[in-house]
N, C-alpha and C positions, 0 to 999 in steps of 0.2 A: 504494500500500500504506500500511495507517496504521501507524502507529508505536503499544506500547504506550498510549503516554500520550493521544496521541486517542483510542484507544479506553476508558481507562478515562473521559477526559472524556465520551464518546458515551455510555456504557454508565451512567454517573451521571447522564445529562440523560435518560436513559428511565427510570431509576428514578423521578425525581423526578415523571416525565409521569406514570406507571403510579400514584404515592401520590397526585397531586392527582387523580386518574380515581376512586380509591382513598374516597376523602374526600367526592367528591363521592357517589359511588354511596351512600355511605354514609349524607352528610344527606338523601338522596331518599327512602330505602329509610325513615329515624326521621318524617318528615312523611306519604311513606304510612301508615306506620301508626299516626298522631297520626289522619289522617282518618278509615282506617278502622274506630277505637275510637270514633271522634266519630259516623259516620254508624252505627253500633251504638248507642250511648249513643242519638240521635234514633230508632231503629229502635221500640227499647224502650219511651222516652215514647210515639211514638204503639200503641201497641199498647196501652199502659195507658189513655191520652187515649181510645183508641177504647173500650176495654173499659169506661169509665164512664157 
């Protein structure tokens, strides 16, 4: 049986897992959509590039 206090140690070391999962999801999620404003941005030029 755990004692209070392991558990709140246990219960703060999954927080912590859960923020760094947190963080990460997060810079994937700003680089996806870095890309796909960029492969729009290229989308556009050739469309224009074509239309000359």
């Amino acid at each position: 049986m755990q004692t209070i206090e392991e558990y709140r140690a246990y219960t703060k070391q999954l927080e912590d897992e859960v923020g760094k999962w947190h963080h990460a999801y997060d810079a994937l999620m700003v680089e996806r959509n870095q890309l796909v404003n960029r492969i729009r941005e290229l989308e556009t030029e050739n469309k224009q590039l074509k239309g000359e």
